[in-house]
TIPA-94159 format. One record per residue (C-alpha): x, y negated, z; residue in three letters; residue number from 1. Coordinates in Angstrom, 2 decimals. Example, Ala and Ser with C-alpha at 12.3 -4.5 7.8 and 13.67 -1.06 7.14 Angstrom:
<rodrens>
12.30 | 4.50 | 7.80 | ALA | 1;
13.67 | 1.06 | 7.14 | SER | 2;
</rodrens>
This chain:
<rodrens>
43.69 | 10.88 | -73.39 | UNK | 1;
42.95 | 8.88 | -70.20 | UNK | 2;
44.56 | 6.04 | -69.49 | UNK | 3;
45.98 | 4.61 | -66.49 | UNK | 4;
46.50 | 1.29 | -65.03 | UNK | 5;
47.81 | 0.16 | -61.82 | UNK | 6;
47.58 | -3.21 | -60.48 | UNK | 7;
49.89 | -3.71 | -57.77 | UNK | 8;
48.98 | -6.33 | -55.03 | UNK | 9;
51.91 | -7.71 | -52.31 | UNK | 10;
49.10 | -7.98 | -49.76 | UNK | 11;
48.63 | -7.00 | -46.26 | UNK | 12;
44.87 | -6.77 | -46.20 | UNK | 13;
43.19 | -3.60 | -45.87 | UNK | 14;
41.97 | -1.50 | -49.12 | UNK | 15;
38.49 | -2.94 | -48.04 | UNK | 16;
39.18 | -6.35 | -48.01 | UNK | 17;
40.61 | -5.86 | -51.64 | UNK | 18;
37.09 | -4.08 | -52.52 | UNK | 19;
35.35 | -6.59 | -51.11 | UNK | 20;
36.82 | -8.83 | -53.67 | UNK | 21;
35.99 | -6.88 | -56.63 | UNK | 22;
33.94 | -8.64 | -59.63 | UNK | 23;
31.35 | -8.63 | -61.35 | UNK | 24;
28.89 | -7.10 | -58.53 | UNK | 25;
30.32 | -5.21 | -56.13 | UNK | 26;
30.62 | -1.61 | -56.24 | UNK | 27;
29.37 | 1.52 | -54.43 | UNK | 28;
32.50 | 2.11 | -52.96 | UNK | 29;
33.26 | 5.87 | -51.92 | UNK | 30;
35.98 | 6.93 | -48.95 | UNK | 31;
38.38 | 9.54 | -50.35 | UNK | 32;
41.18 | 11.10 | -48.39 | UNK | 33;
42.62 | 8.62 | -45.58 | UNK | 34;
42.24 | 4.97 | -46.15 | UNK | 35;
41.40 | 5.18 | -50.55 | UNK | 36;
38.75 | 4.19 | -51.66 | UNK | 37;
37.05 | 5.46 | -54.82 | UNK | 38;
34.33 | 3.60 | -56.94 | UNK | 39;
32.73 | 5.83 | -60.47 | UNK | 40;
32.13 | 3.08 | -62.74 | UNK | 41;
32.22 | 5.13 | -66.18 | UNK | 42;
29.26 | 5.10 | -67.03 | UNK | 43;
28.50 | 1.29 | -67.01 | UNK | 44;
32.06 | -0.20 | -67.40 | UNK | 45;
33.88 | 2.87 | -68.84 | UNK | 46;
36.61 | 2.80 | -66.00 | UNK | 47;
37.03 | 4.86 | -62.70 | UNK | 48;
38.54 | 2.47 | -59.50 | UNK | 49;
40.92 | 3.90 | -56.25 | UNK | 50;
42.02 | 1.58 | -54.32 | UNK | 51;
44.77 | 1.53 | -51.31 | UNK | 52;
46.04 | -0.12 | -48.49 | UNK | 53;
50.28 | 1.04 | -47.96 | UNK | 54;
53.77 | -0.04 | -47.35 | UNK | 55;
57.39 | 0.21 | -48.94 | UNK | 56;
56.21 | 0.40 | -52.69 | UNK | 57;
58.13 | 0.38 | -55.94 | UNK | 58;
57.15 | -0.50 | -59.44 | UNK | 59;
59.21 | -0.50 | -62.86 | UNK | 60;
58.04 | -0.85 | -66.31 | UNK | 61;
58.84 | -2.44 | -68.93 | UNK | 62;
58.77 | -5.49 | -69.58 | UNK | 63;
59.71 | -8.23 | -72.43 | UNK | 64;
62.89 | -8.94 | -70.87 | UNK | 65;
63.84 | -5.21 | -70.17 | UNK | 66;
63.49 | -3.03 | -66.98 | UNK | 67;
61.30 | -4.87 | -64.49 | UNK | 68;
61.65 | -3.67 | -60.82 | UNK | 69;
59.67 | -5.06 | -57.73 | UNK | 70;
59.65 | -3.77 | -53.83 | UNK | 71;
56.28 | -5.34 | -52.52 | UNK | 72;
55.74 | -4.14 | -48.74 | UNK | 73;
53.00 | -4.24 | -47.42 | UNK | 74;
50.71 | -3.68 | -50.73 | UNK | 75;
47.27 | -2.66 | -51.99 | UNK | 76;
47.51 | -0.41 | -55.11 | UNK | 77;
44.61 | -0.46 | -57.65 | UNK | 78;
44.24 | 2.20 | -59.83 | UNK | 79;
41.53 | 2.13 | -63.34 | UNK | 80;
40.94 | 5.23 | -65.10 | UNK | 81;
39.39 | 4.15 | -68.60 | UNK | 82;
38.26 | 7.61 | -70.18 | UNK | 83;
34.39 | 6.76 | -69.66 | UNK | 84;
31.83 | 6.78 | -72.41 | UNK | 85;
32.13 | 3.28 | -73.11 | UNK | 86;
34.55 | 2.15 | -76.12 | UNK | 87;
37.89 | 2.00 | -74.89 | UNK | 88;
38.18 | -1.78 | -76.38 | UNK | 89;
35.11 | -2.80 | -73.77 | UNK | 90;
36.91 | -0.32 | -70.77 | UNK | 91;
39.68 | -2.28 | -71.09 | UNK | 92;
38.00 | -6.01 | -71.61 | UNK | 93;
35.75 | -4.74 | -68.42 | UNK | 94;
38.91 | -3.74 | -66.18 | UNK | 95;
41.14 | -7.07 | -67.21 | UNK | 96;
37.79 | -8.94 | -65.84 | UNK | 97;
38.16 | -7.53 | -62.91 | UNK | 98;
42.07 | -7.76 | -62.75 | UNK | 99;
41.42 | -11.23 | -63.38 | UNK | 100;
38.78 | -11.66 | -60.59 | UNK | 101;
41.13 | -9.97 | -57.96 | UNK | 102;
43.81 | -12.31 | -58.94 | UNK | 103;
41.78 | -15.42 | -58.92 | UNK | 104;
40.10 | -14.44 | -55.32 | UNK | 105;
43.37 | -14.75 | -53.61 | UNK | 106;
47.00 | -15.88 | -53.95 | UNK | 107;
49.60 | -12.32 | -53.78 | UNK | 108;
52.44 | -11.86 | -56.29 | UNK | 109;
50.91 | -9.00 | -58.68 | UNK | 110;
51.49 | -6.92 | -61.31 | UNK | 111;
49.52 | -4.94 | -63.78 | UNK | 112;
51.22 | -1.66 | -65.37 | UNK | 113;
49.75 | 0.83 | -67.92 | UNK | 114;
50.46 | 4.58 | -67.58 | UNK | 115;
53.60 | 4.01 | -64.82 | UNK | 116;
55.43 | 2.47 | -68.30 | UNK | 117;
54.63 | -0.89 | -69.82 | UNK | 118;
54.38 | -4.49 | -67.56 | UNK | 119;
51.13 | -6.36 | -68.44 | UNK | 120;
50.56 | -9.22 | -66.31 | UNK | 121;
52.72 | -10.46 | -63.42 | UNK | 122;
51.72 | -12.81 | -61.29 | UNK | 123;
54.64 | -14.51 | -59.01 | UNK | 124;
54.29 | -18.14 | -57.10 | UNK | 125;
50.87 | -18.46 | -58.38 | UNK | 126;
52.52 | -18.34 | -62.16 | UNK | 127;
50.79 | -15.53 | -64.54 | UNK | 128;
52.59 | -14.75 | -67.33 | UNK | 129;
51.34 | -11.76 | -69.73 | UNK | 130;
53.58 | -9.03 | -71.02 | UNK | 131;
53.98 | -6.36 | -74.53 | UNK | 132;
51.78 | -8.70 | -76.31 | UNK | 133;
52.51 | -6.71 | -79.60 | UNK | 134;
52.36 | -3.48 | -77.69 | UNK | 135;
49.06 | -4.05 | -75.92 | UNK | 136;
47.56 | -7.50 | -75.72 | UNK | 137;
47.01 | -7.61 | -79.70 | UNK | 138;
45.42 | -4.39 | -79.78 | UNK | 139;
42.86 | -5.09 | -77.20 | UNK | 140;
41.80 | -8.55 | -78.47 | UNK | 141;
38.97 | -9.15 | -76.17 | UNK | 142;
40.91 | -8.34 | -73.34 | UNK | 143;
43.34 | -10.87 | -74.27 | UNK | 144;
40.48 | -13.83 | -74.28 | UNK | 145;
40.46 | -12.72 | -70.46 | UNK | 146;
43.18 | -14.07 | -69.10 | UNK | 147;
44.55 | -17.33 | -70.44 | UNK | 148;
48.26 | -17.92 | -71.53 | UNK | 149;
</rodrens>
């Protein structure tokens, strides 16, 4: 089963600027269809990357206080696919390092959400503050060690 995280970005830059951003080395980065941006990063990080530029967007998930709902406009959308060859433990570990790259390379309100369903991370007035620590964080240990707090 692949899973699906989205890390949402209340940015105006372009989906290139965001790429450009990207840690640990910088991707081949493919164009897709209009302004995404695709990079295949299976088979060395286990995790697939699209990445776009767009206005007027909506998140909800869950979060530890309930229903969390956010309208960031403009935004840049992030999407990792882990379902690569690489233990889904290290997938994840490799895609929080780069969460945590993106959100240390520049100052928007964020949020990370897995599968459209559980909150993560969200990041608002510079102030990170990690969700579903039972649900997700303690199952993905080394991920955890990523991001402090």
């Amino acid at each position: 089963m692949s899973l699906d995280y989205t890390l949402t970005l209340a940015s105006g830059a372009t989906a290139a600027q965001i790429a450009a951003r990207m840690p640990p080395e910088q991707p081949e980065w493919t164009p897709g269809t209009g302004s995404v941006l695709t990079a295949d990063l299976y088979q060395t990080l286990g995790i697939d990357i699209s990445l776009w530029a767009d206005r007027h967007g909506y998140v909800d998930a869950m979060s530890d206080e309930g229903l969390f709902e956010w309208e960031p406009d403009p935004l840049v959308t992030v999407i990792f696919n882990l379902d690569g060859p690489i233990d889904r433990e290290q997938a994840a570990a490799n895609m929080i390092k780069i969460v945590h790259g993106l959100l240390e390379s520049g100052p928007e309100d964020a949020t990370l959400v897995i599968n459209g369903d559980l909150l993560l991370v969200a990041r608002f007035d510079g102030k990170i503050a990690k969700h579903n620590r039972e649900r997700w964080w303690s199952a993905y240990p080394a991920a955890d060690r990523v991001i402090p707090g």
